[in-house]
C-alpha positions as CSV (number, residue, x, y, z in Angstrom):
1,X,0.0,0.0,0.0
2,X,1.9,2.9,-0.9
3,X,1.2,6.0,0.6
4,X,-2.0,4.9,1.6
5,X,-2.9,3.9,-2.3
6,X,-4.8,-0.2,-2.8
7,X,-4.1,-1.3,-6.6
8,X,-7.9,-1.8,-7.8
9,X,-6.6,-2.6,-11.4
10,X,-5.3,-1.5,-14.4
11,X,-6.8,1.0,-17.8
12,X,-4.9,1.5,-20.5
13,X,-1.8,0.0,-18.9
14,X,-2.2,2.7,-16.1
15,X,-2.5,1.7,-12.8
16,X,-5.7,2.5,-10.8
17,X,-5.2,3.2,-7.0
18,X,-7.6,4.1,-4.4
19,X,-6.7,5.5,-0.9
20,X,-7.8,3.7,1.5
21,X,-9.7,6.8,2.9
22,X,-12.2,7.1,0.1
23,X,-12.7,3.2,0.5
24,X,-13.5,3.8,4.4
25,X,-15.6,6.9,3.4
26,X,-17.5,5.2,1.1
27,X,-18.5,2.2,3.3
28,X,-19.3,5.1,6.0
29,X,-22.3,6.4,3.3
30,X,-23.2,3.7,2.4
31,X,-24.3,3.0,5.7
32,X,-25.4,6.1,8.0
33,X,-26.5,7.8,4.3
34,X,-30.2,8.3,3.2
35,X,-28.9,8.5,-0.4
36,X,-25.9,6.5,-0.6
37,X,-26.2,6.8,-4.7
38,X,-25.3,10.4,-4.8
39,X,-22.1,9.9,-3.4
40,X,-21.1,6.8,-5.5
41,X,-22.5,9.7,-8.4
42,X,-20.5,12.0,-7.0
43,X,-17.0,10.2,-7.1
44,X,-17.5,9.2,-10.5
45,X,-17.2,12.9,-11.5
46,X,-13.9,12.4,-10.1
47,X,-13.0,9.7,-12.4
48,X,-14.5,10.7,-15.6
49,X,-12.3,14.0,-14.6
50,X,-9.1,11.8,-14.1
51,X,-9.6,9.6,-17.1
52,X,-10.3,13.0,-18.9
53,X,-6.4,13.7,-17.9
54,X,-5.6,10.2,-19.3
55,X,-6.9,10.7,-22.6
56,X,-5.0,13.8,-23.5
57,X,-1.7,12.5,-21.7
58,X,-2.3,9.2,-24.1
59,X,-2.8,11.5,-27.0
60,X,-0.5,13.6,-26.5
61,X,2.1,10.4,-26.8
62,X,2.6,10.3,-22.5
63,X,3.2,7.5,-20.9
64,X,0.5,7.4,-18.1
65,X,1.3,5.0,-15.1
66,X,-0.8,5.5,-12.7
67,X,-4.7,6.9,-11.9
68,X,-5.2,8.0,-8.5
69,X,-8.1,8.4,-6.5
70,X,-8.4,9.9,-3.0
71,X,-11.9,11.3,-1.3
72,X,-12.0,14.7,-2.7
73,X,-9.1,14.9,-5.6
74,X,-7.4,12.2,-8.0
75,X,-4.2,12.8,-9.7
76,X,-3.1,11.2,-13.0
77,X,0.4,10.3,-13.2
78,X,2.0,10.6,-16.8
79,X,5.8,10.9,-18.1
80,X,7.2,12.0,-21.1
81,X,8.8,15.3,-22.7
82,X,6.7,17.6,-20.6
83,X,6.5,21.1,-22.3
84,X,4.0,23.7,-21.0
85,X,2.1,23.6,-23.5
86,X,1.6,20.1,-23.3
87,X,1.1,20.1,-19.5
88,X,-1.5,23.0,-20.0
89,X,-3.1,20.7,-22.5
90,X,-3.4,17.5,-20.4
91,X,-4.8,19.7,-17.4
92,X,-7.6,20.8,-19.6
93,X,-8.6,16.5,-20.4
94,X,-10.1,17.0,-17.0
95,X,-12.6,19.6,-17.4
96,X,-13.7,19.1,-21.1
97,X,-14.2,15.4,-19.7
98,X,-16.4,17.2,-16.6
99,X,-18.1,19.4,-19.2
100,X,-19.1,16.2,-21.6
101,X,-20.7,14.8,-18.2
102,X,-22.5,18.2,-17.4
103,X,-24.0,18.2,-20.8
104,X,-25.9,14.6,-20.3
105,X,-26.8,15.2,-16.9
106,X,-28.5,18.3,-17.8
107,X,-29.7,16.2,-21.4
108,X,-31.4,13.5,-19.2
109,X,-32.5,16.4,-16.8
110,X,-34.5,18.5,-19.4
111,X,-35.5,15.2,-21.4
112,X,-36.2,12.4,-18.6
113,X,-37.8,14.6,-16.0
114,X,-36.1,11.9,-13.1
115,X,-37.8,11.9,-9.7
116,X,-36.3,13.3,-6.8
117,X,-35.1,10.7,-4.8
118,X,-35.1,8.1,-7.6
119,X,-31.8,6.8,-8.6
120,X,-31.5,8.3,-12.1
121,X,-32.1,11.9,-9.8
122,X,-29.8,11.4,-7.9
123,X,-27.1,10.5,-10.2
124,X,-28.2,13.4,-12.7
125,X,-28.2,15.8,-9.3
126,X,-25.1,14.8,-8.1
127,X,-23.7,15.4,-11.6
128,X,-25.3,18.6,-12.6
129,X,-24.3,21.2,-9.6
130,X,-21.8,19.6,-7.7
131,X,-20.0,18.7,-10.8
132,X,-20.3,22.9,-11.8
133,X,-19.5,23.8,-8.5
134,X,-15.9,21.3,-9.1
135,X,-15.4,22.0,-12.7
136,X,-15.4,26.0,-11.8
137,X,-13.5,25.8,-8.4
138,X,-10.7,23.1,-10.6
139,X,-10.6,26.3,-13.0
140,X,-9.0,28.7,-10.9
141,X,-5.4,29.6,-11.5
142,X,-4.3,28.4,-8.0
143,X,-1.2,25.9,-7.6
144,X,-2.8,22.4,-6.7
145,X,-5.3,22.9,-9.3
146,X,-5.7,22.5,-13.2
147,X,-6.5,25.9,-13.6
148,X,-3.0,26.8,-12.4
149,X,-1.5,25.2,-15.9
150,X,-4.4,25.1,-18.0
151,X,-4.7,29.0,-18.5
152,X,-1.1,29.3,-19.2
153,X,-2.4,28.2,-23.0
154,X,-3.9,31.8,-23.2
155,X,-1.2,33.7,-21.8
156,X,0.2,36.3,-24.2
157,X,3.5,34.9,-24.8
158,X,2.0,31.0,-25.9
159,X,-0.9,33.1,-27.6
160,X,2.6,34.8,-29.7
161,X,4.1,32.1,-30.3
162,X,0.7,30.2,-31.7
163,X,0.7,33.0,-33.7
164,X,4.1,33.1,-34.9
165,X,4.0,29.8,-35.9
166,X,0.9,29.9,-37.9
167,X,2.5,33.0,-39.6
168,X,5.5,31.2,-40.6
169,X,3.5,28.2,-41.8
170,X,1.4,30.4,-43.8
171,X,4.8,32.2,-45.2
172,X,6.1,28.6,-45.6
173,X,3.2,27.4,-47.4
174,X,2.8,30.9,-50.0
175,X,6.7,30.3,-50.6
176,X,5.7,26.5,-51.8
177,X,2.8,27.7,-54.2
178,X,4.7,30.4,-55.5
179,X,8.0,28.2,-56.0
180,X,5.8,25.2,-57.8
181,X,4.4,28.2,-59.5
182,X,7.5,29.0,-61.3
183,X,8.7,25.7,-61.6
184,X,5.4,24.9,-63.8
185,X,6.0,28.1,-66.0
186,X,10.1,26.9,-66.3
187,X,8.4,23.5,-67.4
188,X,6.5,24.6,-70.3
189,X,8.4,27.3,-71.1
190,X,11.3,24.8,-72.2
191,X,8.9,22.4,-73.7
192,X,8.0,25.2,-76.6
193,X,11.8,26.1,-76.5
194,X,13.5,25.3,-79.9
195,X,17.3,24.2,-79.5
């Protein structure tokens, strides 16, 4: 058990680990809790968020070792040549993931109508405003959270350099045209050529 992390299993040849906390917290709902759903509900926001991480680090061409899952925060552990840009990118897999589960809990809201109480309403509660409350809160530019590297996509000096390199691929790609341009008139230009 390392720092207080149980191996639950393996995705996508990342470890899963839960502490042992959220294990003991979860039995303790389950039994003194009215609605023991909406906290089951409630940590899978946590996952989908975490597994949101994954997906960019895998994209991106990380290697991610490890998902871990504690009571109130997770952390995905991924390794690799880790620019800023790239970390900033990866941070984001969290909340768009958050954002894709915000938009079908408010779908089955508007179109199911569940009862209160029922178990569809509570997972569809327990993913519409907690989930807003996290996915804002994870958004602010504080150290310990993703909005501490996410927004560093926007600051001016990336937003320059995005920029500056679409300019030169533009300049790149008018040189080309202009070059095969030239080329095509040396072409027939020497095919009508008498020698």
């Amino acid at each position: 058990m390392e720092r207080g992390f149980i191996r639950v299993g393996k995705f996508g040849g990342a470890e899963v680990r839960l502490h042992f906390f959220a294990i003991v917290a979860f039995v303790l709902l389950g039994f003194f809790s009215s609605r023991p759903l909406l906290g089951v509900a409630a940590f899978a926001i946590l996952v989908v968020h975490e597994l949101g991480h994954a997906a960019l680090a895998w994209r991106a061409g990380f290697e991610v070792f490890a998902i871990e899952l504690s009571v109130l925060q997770g952390a995905c552990r991924y390794r690799g040549n880790l620019t800023p840009r790239a970390e900033a990118v990866v941070a984001w897999g969290g909340v768009l993931a958050q954002v894709v589960l915000l938009a079908l809990s408010w779908g089955a809201r508007e179109l199911l109508h569940p009862g209160e109480g029922s178990f569809l309403g509570d997972v569809v509660e327990a993913w519409f405003v907690p989930n807003l409350v996290i996915l804002g809160t994870n958004l602010l530019p504080l150290g310990g959270l993703d909005g501490a590297k996410a927004w560093t996509v926007f600051r001016p000096s990336s937003v320059k350099a995005v920029v500056r390199s679409t300019v030169m691929e533009s300049r790149a790609a008018s040189i080309e045209r202009e070059l095969a341009a030239i080329e095509a008139k040396r072409k027939t230009r020497s095919k009508y050529d008498i020698n």
